[in-house]
Every structure is written in C-alpha cells, then in structure tokens.
C-alpha positions in Angstrom: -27.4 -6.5 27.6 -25.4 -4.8 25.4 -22.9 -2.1 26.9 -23.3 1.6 26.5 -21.7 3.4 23.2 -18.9 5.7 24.6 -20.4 9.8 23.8 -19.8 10.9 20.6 -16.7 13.6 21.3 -14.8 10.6 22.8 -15.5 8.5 19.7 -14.3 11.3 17.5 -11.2 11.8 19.9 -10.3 8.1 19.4 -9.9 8.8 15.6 -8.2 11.7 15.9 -5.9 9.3 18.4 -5.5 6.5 16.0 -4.4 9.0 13.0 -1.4 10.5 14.9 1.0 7.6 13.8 -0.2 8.2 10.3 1.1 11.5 10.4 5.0 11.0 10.9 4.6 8.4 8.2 3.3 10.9 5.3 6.0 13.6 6.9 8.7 11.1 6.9 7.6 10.2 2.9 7.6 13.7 1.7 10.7 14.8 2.8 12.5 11.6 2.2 13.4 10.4 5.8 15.7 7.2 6.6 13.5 4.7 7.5 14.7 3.5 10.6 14.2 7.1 11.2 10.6 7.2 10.3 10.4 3.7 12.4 11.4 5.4 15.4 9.2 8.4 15.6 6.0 6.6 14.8 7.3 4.1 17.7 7.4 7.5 19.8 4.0 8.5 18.9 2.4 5.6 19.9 4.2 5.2 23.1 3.0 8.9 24.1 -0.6 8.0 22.8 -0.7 4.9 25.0 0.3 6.8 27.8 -2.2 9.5 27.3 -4.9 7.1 27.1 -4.4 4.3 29.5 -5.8 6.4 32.4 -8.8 8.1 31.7 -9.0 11.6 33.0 -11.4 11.0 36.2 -9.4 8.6 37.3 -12.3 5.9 36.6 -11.9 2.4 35.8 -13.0 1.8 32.2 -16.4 -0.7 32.0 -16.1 -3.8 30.4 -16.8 -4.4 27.1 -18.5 -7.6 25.4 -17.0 -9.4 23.1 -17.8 -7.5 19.7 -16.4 -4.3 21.2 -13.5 -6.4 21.6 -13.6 -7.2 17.7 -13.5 -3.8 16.9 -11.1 -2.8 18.9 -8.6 -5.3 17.0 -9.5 -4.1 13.3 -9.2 -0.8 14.9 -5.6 -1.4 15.2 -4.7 -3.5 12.7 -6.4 -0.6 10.5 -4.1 2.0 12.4 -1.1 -0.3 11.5 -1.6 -0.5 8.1 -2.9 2.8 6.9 0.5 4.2 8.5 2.7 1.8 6.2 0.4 2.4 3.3 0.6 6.5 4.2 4.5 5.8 3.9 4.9 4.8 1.0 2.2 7.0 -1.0 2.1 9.7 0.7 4.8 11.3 -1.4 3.9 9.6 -4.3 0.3 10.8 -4.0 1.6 15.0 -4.0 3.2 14.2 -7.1 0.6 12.6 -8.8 -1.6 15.5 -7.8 0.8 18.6 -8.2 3.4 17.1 -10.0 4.7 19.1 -13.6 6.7 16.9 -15.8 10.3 18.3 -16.1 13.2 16.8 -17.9 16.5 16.6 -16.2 19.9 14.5 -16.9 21.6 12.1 -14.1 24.3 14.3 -11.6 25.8 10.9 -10.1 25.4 7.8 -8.8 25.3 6.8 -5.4 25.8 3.0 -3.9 24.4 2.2 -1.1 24.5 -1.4 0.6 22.0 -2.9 3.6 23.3 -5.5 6.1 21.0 -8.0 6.6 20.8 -11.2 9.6 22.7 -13.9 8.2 25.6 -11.6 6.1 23.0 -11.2 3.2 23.7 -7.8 1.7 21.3 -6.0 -0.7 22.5 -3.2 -2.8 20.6 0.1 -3.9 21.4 3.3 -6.0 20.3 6.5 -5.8 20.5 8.8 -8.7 21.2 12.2 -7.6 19.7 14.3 -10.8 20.4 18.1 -12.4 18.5 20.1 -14.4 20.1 20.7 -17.8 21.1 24.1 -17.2 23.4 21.9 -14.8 21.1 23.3 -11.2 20.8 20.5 -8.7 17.3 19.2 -8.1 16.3 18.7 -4.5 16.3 14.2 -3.4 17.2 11.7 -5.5 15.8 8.5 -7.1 16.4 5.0 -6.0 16.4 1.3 -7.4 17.4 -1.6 -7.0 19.1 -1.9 -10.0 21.4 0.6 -11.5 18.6 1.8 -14.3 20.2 4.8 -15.4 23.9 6.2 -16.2 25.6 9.9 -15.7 24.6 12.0 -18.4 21.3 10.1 -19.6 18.0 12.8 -19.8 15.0 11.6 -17.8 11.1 12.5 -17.6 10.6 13.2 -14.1 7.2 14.7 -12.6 8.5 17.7 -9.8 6.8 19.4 -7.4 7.0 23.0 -8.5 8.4 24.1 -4.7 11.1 21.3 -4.5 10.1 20.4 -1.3 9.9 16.7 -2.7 12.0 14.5 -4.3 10.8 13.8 -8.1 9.7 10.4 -9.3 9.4 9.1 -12.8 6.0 8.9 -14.0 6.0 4.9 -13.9 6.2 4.6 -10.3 4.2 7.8 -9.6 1.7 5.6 -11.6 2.2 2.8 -9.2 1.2 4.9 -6.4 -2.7 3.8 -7.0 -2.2 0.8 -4.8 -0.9 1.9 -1.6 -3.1 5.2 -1.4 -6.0 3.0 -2.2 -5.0 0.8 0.7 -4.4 3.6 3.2 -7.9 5.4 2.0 -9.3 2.4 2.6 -7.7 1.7 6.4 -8.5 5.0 7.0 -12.7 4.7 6.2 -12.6 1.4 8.4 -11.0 3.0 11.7 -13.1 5.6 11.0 -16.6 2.7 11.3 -14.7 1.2 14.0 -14.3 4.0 16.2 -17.8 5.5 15.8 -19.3 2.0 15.9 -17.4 1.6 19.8 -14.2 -0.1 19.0 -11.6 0.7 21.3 -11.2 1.8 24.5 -14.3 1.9 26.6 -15.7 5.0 28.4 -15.0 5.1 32.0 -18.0 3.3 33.9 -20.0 4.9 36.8 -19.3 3.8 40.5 -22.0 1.9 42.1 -24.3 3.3 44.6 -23.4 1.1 48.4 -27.4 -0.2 49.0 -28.8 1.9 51.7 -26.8 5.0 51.6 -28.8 6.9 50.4 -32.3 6.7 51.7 -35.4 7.2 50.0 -36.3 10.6 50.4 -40.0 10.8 52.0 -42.1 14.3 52.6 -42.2 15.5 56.3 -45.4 16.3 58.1 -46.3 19.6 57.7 -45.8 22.3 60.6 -48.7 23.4 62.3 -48.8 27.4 61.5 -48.6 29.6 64.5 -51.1 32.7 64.5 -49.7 36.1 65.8 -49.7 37.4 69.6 -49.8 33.1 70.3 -47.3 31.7 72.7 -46.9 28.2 73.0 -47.7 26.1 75.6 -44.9 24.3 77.7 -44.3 21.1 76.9 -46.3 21.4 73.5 -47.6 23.6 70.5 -50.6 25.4 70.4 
C-alpha cells in the first residue's frame, strides 16, 4: 500500500525550503562575495533549515515512507546541491547577459592574488581593477588566471547600467549558457520531486488503543410522561 502524499501547502513549503540556499548563492554572485564567504552563509542557511524542519510543528512523529519516497528525497537534495553551485556561478553572469550595455573602459591596475593549497601547491590569480576613459572607477573587477590584459589596454566590457555588478567581457558573459542551464534545470527537478512526495514525510496520525472508544449504540427511548401524572414508587407510570 502505498503511503499518503503529504497536502499540497506542505509540498509547496518544501520548495520554497529547498530554494533558500540558492539564494545566498545568487546574492553572493552579484555582489562579488569571497567565496569562503559565500560557503559559509549557505552552510548557515541550511543548518537553520534543518533545524526548522526536523520537528514538525504538532510535535508528531513523521510516517514512514517506502522506498521510492526515499528516491526522491535523494535527487531532491542532490538537485538542491547543485542548482546552488550552478546559481553561483551564473547568477551574475545571467543579469549581465540580460541587462548588460556594452561599455568600453581601459585597465586601472593589476592586482595579484595567490591561493594556498594542501600540499604547498599555490595557484595565482589577477584581477583587473578597470576605469572608464574619462579616468572614473568602475565598480568590481575582472579576474583570470592568467594575466590577459596590461595597464592602459581598452576593453569591451558589458555593465550593468546601476553598477551594482561587476562587468564581464562578452566572452565569458557568453559562457554563462552552461551553468544557468544547469541551475534551470535543478531547479524544474526539485520542483517534480517535491510535488511528487520527495522529502520529508507529513507527520502520521496516532493510532486509536482498540476498545477505547466504544461503538456508539441508540438508547431506548423514554417513556413520555402526560401532565397532572405522578409516578409510581418504585417505577414509571
């Protein structure tokens, strides 16, 4: 016998639960936060939504679910997990691509930056901190692997016309395609998997001890009593 589908509210709770890590991860892409940073409050987020829902609210014990429920529940989270690295990495990448306006600017300077890995291995980054070319600073910067670009060369950027986001050159904005389609995608199967019962089951009904409650059964009816009749002792007239 198959177990009961949790109501539809709780399903449509469970998605809006399995999105909140998403959205530190698209915060932390537009506005260009470290990445142990972004690490960190995602980590948060899901502790605080695991805490939220490991008791549900009556108290109940949840009912058990068969082995298909079980299924779900893993590509549920394995969808979670990777639609919130997708979301961090085209999340910004996406607004350009949508509201970017391409805008020439020159690089400002050059900035080296070196990552400590196990084992002494050190890998090396630049960003390029740019300038418009009335010589105006443009908000973030842009940064590769390899040093790409020297002081003073122009480049065709795409900017977001409130400079709330860093620019990106229209190559990797271009490149972008991948990783949104990836979290689009993540994001339509925890969407299946939720409505479909993956997850958390819904918190199951106490049994009824046998006996009780007892059958309920009609009374006899009450013999009617005229008026100016007194009943007899010891009985009912």
């Amino acid at each position: 016998m198959s177990a009961e589908l949790p109501p539809l509210p709780a399903r449509l709770r469970l998605i809006a639960w399995c999105t909140a890590p998403v959205l530190p991860a698209a915060l932390g892409s537009l506005l260009a936060w470290p990445g142990w940073a972004v690490a960190l409050v995602i980590v948060l987020v899901a502790f605080l939504v695991g805490i939220l829902r490991s008791t549900p609210a009556n108290g109940r014990k949840s009912a058990a679910k068969p082995g298909w429920r079980r299924l779900l529940g893993l590509v549920l989270y394995t969808a979670v997990f990777v639609c919130t690295v997708a979301t961090f990495h085209a999340a910004r990448l996406t607004v350009l691509d949508l509201a970017g306006r391409p805008t020439t600017v020159e690089v400002d300077y050059v900035e080296t930056n070196q990552r400590t890995f196990r084992g002494g291995r050190t890998d090396t980054y630049y960003c390029f901190h740019l300038r418009r070319p009335d010589g105006s600073p443009v908000t973030g910067s842009i940064c590769r692997d390899g040093r790409d670009y020297s002081r003073g060369v122009p480049l065709q950027v795409l900017a977001e016309p409130t400079g709330l986001v860093a620019p990106e050159t229209p190559d990797a904005v271009a490149r972008a395609v991948l990783p949104r389609s990836i979290a689009l995608g993540a994001f339509v199967v925890i969407c299946l998997a939720a409505l479909s019962g993956g997850g958390p089951a819904g918190p199951q009904r106490p049994p009824v001890p046998p006996g009780r409650y007892g059958r309920w059964r009609p009374s006899p009816p009450r013999p009617r009593r005229t008026r100016g009749s007194r009943p007899r002792k010891g009985g009912r007239r």
